[in-house]
RODO-2510 file (C-alpha; in nm, 4 decimals, decimal comma):
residues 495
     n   res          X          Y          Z
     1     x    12,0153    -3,1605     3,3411
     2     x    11,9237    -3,0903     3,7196
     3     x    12,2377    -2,9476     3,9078
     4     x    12,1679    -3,2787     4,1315
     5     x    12,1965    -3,4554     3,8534
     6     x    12,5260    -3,2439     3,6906
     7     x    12,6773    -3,3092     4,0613
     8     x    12,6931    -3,6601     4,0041
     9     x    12,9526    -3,6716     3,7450
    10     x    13,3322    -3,6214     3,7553
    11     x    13,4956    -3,4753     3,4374
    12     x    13,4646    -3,7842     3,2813
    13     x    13,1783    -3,8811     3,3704
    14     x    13,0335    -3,5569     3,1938
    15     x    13,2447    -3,5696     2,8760
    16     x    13,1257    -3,9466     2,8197
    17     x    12,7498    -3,8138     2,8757
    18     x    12,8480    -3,5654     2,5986
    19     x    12,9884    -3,8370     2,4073
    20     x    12,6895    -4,0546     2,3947
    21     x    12,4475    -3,7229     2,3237
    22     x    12,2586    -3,7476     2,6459
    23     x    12,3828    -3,4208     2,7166
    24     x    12,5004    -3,0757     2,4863
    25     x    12,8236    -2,8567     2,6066
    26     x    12,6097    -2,6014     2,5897
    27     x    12,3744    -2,7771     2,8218
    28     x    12,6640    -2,8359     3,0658
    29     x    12,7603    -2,4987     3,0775
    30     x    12,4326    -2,3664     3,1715
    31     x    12,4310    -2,5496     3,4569
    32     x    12,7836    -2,4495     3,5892
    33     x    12,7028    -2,0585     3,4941
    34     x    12,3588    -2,0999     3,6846
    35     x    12,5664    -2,3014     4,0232
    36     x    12,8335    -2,0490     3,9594
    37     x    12,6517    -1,7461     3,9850
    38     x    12,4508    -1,8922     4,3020
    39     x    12,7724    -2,0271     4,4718
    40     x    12,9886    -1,7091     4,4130
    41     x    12,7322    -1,5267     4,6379
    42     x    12,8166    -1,7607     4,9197
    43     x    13,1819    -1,8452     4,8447
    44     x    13,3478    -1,6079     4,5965
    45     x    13,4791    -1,8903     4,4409
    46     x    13,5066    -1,6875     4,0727
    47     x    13,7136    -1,3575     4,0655
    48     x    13,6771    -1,3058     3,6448
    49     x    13,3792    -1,4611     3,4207
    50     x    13,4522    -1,5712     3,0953
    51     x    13,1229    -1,6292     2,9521
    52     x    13,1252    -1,4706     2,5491
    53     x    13,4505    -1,6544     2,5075
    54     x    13,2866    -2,0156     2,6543
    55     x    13,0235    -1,9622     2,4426
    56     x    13,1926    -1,8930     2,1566
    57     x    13,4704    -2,1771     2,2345
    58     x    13,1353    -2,4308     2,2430
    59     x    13,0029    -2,3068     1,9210
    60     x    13,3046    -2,3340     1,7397
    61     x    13,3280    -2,7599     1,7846
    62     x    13,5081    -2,9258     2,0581
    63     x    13,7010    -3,2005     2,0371
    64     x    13,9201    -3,4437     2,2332
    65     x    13,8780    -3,6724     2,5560
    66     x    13,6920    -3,3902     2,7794
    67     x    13,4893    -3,2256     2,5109
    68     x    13,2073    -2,9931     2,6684
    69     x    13,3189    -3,0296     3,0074
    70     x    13,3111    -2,6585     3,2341
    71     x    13,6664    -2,5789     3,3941
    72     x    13,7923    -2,2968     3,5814
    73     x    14,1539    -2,2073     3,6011
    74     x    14,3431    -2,0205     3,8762
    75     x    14,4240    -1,6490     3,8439
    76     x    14,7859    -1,6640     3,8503
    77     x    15,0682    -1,8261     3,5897
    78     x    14,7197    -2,0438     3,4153
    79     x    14,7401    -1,7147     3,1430
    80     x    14,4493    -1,6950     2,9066
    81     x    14,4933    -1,4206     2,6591
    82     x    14,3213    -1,0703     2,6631
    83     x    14,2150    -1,1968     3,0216
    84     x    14,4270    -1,0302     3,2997
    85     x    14,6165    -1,2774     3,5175
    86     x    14,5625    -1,0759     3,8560
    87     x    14,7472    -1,2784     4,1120
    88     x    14,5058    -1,1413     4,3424
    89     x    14,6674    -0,8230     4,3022
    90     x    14,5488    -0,4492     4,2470
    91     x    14,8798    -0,4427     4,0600
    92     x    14,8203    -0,6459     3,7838
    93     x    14,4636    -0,6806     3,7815
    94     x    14,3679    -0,4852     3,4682
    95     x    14,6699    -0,5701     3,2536
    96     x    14,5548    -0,8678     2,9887
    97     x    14,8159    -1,0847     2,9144
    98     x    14,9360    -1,1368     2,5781
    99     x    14,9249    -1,5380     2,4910
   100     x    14,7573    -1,8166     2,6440
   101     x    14,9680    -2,0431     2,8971
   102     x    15,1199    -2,3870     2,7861
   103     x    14,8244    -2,5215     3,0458
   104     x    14,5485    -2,3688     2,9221
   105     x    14,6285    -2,4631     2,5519
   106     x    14,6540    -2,8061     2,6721
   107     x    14,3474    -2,7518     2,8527
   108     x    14,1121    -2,6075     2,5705
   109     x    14,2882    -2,8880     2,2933
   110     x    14,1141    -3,1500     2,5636
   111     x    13,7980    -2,9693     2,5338
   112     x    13,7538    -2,8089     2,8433
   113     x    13,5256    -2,5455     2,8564
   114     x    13,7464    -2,2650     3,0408
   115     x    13,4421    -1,9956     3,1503
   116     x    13,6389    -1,8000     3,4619
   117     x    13,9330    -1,7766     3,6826
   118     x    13,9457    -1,8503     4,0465
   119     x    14,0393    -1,6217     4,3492
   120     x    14,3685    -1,6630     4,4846
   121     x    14,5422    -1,4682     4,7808
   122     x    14,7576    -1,1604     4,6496
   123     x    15,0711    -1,3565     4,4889
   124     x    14,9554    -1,6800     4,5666
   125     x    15,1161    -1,6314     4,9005
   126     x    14,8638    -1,7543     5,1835
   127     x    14,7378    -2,0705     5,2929
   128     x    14,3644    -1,8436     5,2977
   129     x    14,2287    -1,7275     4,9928
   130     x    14,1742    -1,3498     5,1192
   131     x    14,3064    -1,0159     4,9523
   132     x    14,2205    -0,6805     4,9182
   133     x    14,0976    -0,7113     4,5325
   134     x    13,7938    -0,9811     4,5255
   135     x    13,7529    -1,0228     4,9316
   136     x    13,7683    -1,3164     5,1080
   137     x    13,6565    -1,7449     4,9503
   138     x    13,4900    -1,9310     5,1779
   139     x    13,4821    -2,2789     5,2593
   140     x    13,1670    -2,4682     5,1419
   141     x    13,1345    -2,6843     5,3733
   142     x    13,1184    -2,4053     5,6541
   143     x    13,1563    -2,0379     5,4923
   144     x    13,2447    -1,9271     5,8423
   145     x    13,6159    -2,1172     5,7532
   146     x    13,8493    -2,0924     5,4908
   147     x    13,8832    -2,3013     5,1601
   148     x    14,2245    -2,2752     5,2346
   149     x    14,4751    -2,1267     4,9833
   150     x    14,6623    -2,0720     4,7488
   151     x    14,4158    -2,2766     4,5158
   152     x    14,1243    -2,1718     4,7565
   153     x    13,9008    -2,0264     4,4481
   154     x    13,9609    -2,3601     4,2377
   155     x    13,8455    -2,6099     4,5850
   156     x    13,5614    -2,3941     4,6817
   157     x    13,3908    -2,4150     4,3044
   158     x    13,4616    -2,7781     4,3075
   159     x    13,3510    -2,8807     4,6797
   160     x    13,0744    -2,6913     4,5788
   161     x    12,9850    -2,8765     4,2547
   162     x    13,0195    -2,5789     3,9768
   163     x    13,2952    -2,7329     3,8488
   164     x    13,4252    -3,1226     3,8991
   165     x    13,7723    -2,9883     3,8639
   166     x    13,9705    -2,7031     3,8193
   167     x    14,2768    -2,5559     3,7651
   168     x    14,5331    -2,5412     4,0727
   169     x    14,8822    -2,5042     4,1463
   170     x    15,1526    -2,5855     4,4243
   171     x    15,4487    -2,3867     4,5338
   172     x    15,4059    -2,4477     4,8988
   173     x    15,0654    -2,6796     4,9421
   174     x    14,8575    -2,4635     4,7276
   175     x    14,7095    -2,7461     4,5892
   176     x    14,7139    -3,0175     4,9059
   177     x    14,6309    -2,7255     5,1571
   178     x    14,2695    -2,6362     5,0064
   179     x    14,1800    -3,0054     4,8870
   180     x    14,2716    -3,1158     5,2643
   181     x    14,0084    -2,8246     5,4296
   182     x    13,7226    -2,9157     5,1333
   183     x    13,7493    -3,2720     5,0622
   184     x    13,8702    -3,3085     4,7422
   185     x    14,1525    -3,5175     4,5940
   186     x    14,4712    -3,2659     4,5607
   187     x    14,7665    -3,4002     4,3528
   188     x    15,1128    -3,1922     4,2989
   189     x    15,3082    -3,3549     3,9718
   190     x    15,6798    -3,3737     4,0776
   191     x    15,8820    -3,0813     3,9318
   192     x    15,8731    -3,0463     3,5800
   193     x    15,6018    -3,3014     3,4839
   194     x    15,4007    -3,0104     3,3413
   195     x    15,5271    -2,7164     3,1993
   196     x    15,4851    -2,3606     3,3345
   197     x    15,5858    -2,2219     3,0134
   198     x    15,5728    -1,9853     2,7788
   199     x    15,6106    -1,7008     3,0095
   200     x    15,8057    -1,8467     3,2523
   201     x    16,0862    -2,1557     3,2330
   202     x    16,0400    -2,2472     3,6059
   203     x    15,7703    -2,1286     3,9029
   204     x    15,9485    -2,0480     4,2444
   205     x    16,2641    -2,2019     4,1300
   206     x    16,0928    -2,5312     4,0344
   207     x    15,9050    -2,5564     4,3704
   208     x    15,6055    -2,4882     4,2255
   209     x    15,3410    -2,7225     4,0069
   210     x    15,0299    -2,6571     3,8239
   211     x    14,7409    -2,9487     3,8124
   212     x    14,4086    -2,9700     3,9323
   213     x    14,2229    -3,0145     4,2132
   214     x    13,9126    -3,2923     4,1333
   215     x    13,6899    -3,4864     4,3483
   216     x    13,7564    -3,8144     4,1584
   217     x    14,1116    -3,9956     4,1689
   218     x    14,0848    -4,1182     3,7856
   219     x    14,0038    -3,7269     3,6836
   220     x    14,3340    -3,5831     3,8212
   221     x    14,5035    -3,9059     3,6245
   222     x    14,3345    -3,7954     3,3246
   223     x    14,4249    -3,4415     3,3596
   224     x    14,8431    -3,5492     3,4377
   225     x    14,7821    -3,7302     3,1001
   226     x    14,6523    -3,4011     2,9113
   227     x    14,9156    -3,2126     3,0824
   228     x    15,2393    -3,3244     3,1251
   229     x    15,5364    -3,3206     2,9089
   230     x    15,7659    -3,0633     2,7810
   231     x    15,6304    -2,7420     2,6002
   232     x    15,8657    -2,5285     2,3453
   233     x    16,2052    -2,4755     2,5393
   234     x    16,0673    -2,6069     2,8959
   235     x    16,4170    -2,6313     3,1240
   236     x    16,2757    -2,9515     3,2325
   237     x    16,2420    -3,3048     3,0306
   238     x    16,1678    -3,5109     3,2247
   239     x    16,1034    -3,9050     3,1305
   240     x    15,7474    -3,9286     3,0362
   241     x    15,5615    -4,2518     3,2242
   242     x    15,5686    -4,5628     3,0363
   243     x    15,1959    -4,5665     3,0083
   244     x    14,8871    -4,3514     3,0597
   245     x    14,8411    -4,2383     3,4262
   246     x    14,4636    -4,3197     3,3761
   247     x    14,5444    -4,7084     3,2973
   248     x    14,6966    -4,6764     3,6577
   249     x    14,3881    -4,6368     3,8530
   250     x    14,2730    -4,9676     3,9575
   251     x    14,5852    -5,1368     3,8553
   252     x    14,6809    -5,3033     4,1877
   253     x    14,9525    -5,0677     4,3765
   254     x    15,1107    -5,3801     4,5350
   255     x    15,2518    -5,4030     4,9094
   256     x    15,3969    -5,1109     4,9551
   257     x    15,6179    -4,9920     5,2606
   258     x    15,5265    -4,6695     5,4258
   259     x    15,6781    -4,4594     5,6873
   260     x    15,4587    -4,2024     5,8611
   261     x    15,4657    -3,9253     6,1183
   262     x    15,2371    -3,7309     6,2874
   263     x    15,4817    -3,4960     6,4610
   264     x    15,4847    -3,0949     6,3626
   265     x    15,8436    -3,0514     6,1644
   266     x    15,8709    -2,6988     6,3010
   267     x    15,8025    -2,8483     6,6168
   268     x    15,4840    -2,6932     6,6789
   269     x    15,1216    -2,8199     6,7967
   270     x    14,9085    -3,0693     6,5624
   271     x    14,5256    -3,0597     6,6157
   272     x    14,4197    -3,4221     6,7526
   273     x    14,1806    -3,4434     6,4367
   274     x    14,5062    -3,3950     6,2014
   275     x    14,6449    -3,6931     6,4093
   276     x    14,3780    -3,9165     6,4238
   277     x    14,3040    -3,8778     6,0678
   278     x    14,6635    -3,9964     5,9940
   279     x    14,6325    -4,2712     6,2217
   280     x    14,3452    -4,3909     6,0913
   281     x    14,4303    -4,3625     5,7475
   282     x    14,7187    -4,6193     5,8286
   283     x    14,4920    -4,8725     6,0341
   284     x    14,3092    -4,8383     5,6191
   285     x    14,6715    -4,8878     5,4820
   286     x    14,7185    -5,2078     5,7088
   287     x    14,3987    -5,3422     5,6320
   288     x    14,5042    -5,3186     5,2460
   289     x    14,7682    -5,5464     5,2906
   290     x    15,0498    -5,2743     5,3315
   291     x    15,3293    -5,2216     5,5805
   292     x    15,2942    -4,9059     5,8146
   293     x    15,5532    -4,8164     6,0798
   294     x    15,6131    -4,5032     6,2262
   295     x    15,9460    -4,3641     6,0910
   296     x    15,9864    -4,0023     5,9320
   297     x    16,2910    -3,8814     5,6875
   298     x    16,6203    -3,7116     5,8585
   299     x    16,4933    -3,3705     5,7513
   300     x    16,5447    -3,0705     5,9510
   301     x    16,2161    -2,9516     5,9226
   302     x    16,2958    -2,5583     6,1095
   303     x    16,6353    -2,5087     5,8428
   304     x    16,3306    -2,6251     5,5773
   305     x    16,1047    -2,3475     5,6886
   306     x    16,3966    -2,1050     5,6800
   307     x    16,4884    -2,1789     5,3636
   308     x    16,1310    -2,2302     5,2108
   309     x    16,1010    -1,8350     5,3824
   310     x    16,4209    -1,7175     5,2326
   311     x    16,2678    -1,7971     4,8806
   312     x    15,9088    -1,6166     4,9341
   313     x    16,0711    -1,2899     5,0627
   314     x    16,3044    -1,3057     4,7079
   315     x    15,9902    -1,3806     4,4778
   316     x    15,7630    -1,1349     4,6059
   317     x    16,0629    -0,8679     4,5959
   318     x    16,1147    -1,0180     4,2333
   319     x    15,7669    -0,9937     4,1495
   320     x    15,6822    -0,6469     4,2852
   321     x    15,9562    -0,5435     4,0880
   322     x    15,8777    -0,1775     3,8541
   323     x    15,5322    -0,2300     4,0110
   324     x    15,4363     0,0830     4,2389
   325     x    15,4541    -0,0581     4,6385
   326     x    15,1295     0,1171     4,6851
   327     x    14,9200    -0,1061     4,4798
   328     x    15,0291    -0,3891     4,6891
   329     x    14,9000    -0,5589     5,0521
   330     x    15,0867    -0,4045     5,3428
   331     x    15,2197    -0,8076     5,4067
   332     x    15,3423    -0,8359     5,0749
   333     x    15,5094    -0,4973     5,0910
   334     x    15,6772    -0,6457     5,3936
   335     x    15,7890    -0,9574     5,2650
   336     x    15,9642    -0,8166     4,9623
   337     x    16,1356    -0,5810     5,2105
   338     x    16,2986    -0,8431     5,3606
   339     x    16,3900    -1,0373     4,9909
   340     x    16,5331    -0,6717     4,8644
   341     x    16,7360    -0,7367     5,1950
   342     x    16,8330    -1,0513     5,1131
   343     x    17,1903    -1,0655     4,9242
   344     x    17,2646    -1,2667     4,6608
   345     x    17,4861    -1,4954     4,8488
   346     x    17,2092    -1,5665     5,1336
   347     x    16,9701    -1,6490     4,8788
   348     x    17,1505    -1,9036     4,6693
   349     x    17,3159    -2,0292     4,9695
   350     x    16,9443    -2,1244     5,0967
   351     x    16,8982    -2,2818     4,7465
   352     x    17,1639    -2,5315     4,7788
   353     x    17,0524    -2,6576     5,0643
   354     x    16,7473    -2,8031     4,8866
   355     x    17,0080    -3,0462     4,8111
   356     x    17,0595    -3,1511     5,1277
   357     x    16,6952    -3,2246     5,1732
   358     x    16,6619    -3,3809     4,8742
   359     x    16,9519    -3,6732     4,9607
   360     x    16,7964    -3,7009     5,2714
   361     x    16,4250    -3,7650     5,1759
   362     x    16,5859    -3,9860     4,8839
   363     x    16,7901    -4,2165     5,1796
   364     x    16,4132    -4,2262     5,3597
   365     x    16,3013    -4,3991     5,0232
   366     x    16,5353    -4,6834     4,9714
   367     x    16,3596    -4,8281     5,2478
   368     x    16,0148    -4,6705     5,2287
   369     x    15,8117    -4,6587     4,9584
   370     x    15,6056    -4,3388     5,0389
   371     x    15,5549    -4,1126     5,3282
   372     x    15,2452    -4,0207     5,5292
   373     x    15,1982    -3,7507     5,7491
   374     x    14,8826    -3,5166     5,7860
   375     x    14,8229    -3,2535     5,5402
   376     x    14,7705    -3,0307     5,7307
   377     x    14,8201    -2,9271     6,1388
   378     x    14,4950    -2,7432     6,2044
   379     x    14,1564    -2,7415     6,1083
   380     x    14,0420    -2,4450     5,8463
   381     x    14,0921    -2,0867     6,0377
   382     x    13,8099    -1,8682     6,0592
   383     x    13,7568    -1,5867     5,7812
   384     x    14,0052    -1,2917     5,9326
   385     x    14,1419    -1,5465     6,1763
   386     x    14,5334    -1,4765     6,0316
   387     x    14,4906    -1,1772     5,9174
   388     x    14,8070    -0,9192     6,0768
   389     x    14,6956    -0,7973     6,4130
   390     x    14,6074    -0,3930     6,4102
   391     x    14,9215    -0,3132     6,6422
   392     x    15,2181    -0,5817     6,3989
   393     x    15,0164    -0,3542     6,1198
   394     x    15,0988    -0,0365     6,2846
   395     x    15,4404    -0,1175     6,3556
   396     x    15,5192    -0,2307     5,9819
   397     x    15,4237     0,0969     5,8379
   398     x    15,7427     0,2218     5,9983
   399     x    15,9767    -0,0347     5,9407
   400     x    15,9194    -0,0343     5,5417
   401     x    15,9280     0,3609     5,5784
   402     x    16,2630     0,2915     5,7043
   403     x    16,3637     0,0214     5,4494
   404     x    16,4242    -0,1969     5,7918
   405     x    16,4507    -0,5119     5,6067
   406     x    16,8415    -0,6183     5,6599
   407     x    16,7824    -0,4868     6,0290
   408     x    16,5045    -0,7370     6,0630
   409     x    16,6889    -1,0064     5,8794
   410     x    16,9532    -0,9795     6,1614
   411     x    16,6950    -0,9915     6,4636
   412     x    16,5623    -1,3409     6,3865
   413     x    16,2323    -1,2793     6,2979
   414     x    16,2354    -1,4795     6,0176
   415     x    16,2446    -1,8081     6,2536
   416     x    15,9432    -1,6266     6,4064
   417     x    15,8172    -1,5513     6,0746
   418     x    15,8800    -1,9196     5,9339
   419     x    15,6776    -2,0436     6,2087
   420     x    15,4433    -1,8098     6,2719
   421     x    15,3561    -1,8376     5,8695
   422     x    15,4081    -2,2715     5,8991
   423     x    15,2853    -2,3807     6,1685
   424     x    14,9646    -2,4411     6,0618
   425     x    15,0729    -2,6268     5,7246
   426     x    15,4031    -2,7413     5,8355
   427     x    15,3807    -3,0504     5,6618
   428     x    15,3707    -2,9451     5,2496
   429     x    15,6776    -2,7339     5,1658
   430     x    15,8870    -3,0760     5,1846
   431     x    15,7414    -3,2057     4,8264
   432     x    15,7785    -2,8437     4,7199
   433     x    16,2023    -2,8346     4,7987
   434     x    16,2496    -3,1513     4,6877
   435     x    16,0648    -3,1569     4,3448
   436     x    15,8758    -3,4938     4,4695
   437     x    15,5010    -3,6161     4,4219
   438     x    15,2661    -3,5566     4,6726
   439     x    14,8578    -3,5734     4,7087
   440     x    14,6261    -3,5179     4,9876
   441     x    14,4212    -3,7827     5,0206
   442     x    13,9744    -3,6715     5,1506
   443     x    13,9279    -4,0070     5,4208
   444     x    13,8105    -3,8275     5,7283
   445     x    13,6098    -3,5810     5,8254
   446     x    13,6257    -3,3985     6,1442
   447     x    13,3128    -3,3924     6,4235
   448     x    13,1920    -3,0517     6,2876
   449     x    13,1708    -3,1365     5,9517
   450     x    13,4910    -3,0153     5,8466
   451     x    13,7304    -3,2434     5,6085
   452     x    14,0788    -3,3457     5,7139
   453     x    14,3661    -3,4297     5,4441
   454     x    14,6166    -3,7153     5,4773
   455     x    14,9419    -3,6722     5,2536
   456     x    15,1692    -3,8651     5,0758
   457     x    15,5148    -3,8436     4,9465
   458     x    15,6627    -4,0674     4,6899
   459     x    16,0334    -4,0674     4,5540
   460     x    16,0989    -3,8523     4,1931
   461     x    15,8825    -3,9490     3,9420
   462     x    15,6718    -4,1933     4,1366
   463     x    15,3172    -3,9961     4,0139
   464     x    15,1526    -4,3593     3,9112
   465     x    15,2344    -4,5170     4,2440
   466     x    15,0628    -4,2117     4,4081
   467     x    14,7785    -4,2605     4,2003
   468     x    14,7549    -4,6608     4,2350
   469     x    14,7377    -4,6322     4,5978
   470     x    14,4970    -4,3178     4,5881
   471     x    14,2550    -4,5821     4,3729
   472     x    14,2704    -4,7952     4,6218
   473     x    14,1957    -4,5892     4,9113
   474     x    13,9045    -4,4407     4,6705
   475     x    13,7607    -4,7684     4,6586
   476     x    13,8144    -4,8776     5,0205
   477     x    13,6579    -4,5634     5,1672
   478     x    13,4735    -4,3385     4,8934
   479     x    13,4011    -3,9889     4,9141
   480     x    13,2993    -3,9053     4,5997
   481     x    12,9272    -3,8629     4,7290
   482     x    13,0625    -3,6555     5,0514
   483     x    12,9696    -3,3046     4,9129
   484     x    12,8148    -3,0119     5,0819
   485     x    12,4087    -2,9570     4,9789
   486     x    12,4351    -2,5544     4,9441
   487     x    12,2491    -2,4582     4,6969
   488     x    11,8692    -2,3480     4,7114
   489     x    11,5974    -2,6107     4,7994
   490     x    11,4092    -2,4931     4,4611
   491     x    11,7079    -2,6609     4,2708
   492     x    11,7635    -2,9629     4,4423
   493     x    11,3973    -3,0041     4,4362
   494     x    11,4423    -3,0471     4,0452
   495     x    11,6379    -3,3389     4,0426
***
């Protein structure tokens, strides 16, 4: 098989080649070793290879729905065993972890071949893919720009074709961020659909979610099959769908009501593109047969960004945690400076507020249906465009000399630092807070090339109505065929 040819083919597409004995796992993974190794020299993609225990994983029988098919999973809380889960940190990167994750057990029992990790930004923390350990991911479709992050690693090897999915999680947009700036179809499970277990209960207090990020809509349904449900004392049980998720794609989503906004909930700028996408994802939605008006949820989108803040600074403090400062990123240091400053009583009092904008968004849904807004504000950043300018550097060195963090909690700087860190990807943390559904949707692409996101936001446990209407727009304006052409003219010449 040609890599044109391998290219062509979603997950399932593959595993029912495999099926039919038109083509061998081992086969399969030849050709995603041979695009991996050529694409990681452009994009970094791949931060740890896998490749004696693929090979022995294909030689030992696979079975179930995805038999033979190549998969990647992200290096943090997707734990394969004797592999270190690095986080894209110098602090953890040569520590292998002791059992495989509830996820990748799930994935390997589907027959995925699992052959590498993907890069991630130290802690998962960015909306880049950039750290100190592996270097920077870059975006297929222009390696000048980001993949985006925190799932950067995961979109880059599927925009580029070495993989049709991969793993990918969510605690902030991780997973709608990078499928908005590469094209691909990013859906975040609401909280608790699949388990982060066994060595954690909850991710981010529940904010987070691990999936996929594919380029087909009925691959991520496939994958919420394979994955969701409870593992071994999961905190979260919650009621399984009625049928499979995969029956819902093409099963008619009906008329559905949805609200949309365009407007920056930190109140800051939104690139034209962003807009336009938006709007003319709606003029799709209206064409459908569905209801679109202009209408967003009573959600105050700054005391959202403060509180969505207030929770990274006490995770990264709680993560660095009996770890030596030193063998983390300056930011990071700086972050968990202000979470050790953080006192009990500020932190859960930011947690119950996640209440509040939970009964909100839930009074926007008993008259909408979902919620659209862009995924994202701006188009990809520029390789080193956010990274901390030389002087804000210079004057943090200081500050966490000092242990300045309560001092700086008291200045305001974490409005300035909520939308300094936001305002480019206002839009995502709302799903995360409120434990609701959301995908970014790949129907536009910018004038340079560049893809633009659209997002949607259904009520709790409203995954199949996501995935109904993300059929539908699949079908009414494919992208399936959109991919870059990277790789050398010698290979595409063989197909």
């Amino acid at each position: 098989m040609s890599p044109e040819e391998y290219r062509q083919h979603d997950a399932l597409g593959l595993a029912d080649l495999v099926q039919r004995g038109e083509v061998t796992p081992d086969e399969l993974l030849d050709v995603a070793l041979a695009l991996g190794e050529q694409a990681n020299t452009r994009f970094n993609a791949i931060n740890r290879w896998m490749i004696p225990a693929a090979r022995e994983q294909v030689a030992g029988g696979l079975r179930g729905p995805l038999a033979g098919v190549p998969f990647l999973v992200k290096d943090i809380v997707q734990d394969v065993a004797g592999e270190p889960t690095s986080a894209g940190s110098r602090a953890f990167s040569n520590t292998p972890v002791p059992v495989n994750s509830s996820y990748v057990q799930r994935a390997r029992a589907a027959g995925l071949v699992i052959f590498g990790k993907t890069n991630t930004p130290e802690l998962a923390l960015k909306g880049v893919t950039e750290n100190r350990v592996f270097g920077a991911t870059r975006n297929p479709w222009n390696p000048e720009h980001t993949p985006g992050g925190s799932s950067g690693g995961a979109a880059a090897a599927v925009a580029a074709g070495v993989v049709p999915m991969a793993g990918a999680n969510d605690g902030g947009g991780s997973i709608r961020i990078p499928a908005a700036y590469c094209g691909l179809f990013g859906f975040r499970p609401g909280r608790g659909r699949v388990p982060s277990g066994p060595a954690a209960g909850e991710i981010w207090e529940g904010a987070s979610s691990d999936h996929v990020l594919t380029r087909s809509v009925r691959d991520s349904a496939a994958m919420l099959d394979l994955l969701a449900g409870p593992d071994a004392g999961a905190p979260f049980h919650v009621a399984p769908h009625q049928r499979p998720y995969l029956q819902e794609v093409g099963a008619p989503p009906g008329q559905l009501r949805i609200g949309f906004s365009t407007r920056s909930p930190v109140d800051g700028s939104v690139d034209a593109a962003c807009v336009q996408a938006v709007e003319g994802t709606a003029r799709v939605l209206e064409e459908l047969g569905h209801h679109v008006e202009e209408a967003e949820p009573r959600v105050d989108g700054l005391e959202l960004a403060r509180c969505y803040m207030r929770l990274y600074f006490g995770q990264v403090a709680a993560a660095m945690h009996g770890h030596p400062a030193r063998a983390f990123e300056l930011d990071t240091r700086a972050l968990a400076m202000l979470g050790r400053a953080l006192n009990s009583g500020d932190y859960v009092r930011a947690h119950l507020q996640w209440n509040s904008f939970s009964r909100s968004l839930g009074g926007y849904f008993q008259q909408y249906d979902l919620y659209l807004t862009p995924t994202v504000a701006a188009l990809p950043a520029r390789i080193g465009e956010l990274d901390t300018p030389p002087l804000e550097r210079a004057a943090l060195r200081p500050l966490l000399w000092l242990n300045a963090g309560r001092l700086l909690l008291k200045s305001g700087i974490v409005d300035k630092l909520a939308f300094r860190s936001l305002q480019r990807t206002p839009f995502t943390q709302l799903a995360n807070l409120t434990g609701t559904p959301a995908m970014s949707v790949p129907l536009h692409w910018a004038h340079d090339g560049l893809p633009i996101g659209s997002q949607f936001i259904a009520p709790v446990g409203e995954e199949a109505r996501l995935i109904r209407l993300a059929a539908q727009l699949e079908e009414a304006q494919p992208w399936f065929s959109r991919i870059p052409c990277w790789f050398p003219e010698k290979e595409r010449s063989k197909a």
